[in-house]
Steps between C-alpha positions, in 0.01 A plus 500: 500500500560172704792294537377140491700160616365205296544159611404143303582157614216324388651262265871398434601889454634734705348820378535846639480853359485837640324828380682810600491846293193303282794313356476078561806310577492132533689188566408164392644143537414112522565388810319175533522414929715788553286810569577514874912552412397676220228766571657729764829540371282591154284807649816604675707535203220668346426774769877563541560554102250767554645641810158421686401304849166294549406819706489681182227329336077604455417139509630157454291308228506109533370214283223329697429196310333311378842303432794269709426426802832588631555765264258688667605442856798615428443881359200528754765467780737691293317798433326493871832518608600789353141641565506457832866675524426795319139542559452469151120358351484262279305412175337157425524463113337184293745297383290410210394904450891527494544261169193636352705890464815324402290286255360798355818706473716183388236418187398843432130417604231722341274704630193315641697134489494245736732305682459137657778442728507169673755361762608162580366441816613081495264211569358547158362869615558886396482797604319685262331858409426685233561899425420770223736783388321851480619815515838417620416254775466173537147408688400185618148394381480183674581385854834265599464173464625159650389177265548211236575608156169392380305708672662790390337474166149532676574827583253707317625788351817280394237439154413799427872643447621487160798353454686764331434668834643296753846419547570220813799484725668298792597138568177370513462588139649106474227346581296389177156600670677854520691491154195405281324828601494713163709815546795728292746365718673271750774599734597217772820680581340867638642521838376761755725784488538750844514798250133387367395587828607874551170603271279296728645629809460860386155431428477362828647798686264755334192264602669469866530123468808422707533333843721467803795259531337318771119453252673377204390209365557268221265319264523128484155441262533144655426583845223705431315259295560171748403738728146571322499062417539492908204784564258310228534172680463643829127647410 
């Protein structure tokens, strides 16, 4: 059985959790521009309630994005510091995989449902993807995405979901392009939640997905596509 750190900064949250025994424990606050005094002393207080050290741990799980900027620096050089001390790997989870399980287990999503969660990513963009509950997990069935509202709605498969099967979830949920999309529900407050993460990470243990402190990476969405603007105008 593994004893899992998880670690989300990606928005206005400080969000951490820890598996030990198979049990989750988890601490949660807003912090808006305070996750650098607030973090640490967090996952300490944690590990010491339990009478454990970093050095204790299977694997350190850590929200990669898409989401803040700064969010994200800030638990990649959290959690690479502590993998790097203990020699501890670490897990890259989806930030937006990560609201998709705590959108299923907050609405009771049935079996075969769908979930569109979308992120405010500012200058009139989101972060978007969409995900299907089966058998217990949460899968994603399209890639992440970086774009205007608008064009989410030319996303394909988007049509062909009834609405009674697809529930949608994040911040980005505000903009009308986003909110005029048929579905059961609308949740603009679903935060990412660290103890959201410990399934994923599991899952991500037994398929021998984790890396070294020093290869961790975390997923902007933004880069990657000015990136692939820079390459097409290039050639």
């Amino acid at each position: 059985m593994n004893t899992i750190l998880a670690v989300d900064t990606s928005c206005d949250a400080c969000s951490i959790a820890l598996l030990k025994d198979g049990i989750a424990h988890a601490e949660f606050i807003q912090a808006p521009r305070e996750h650098t005094q607030r973090l640490l002393p967090m996952i300490d207080a944690l590990l010491q309630n339990h009478s454990m050290t970093v050095s204790d741990l299977d694997a350190i799980a850590y929200g990669r994005g898409p989401g803040s900027f700064t969010g994200l620096r800030i638990c990649l050089s959290v959690v690479q510091g502590l993998g790097f001390a203990s020699d501890t790997p670490l897990i890259p989870v989806s930030t937006l995989q990560t609201m998709a399980v705590g959108a299923a287990v907050t609405h009771d999503l049935e079996e075969g449902g769908h979930i569109l969660v979308a992120l405010d990513a500012r200058m009139e963009e989101v972060y978007w993807a969409l995900f299907q509950f089966e058998a217990g997990n949460v899968n994603p069935v399209s890639d992440e995405f970086v774009c205007s509202p608008n064009d989410v709605l030319s996303f394909p498969l988007l049509s062909e979901i009834d609405k009674q099967a697809l529930i949608k979830v994040g911040a980005g949920c505000h903009y009308p392009a986003i909110s005029k999309i048929p579905a059961q529900l609308e949740d603009q407050n679903l935060l990412p939640r660290a103890e959201n993460m410990l399934h994923l990470a599991e899952m991500a243990i037994s398929q021998g997905k984790v890396v070294k402190a020093e290869d961790a990476q975390p997923v902007y969405l933004r880069d990657s596509v000015a990136w692939k603007k820079r390459q097409r105008i290039r050639s």
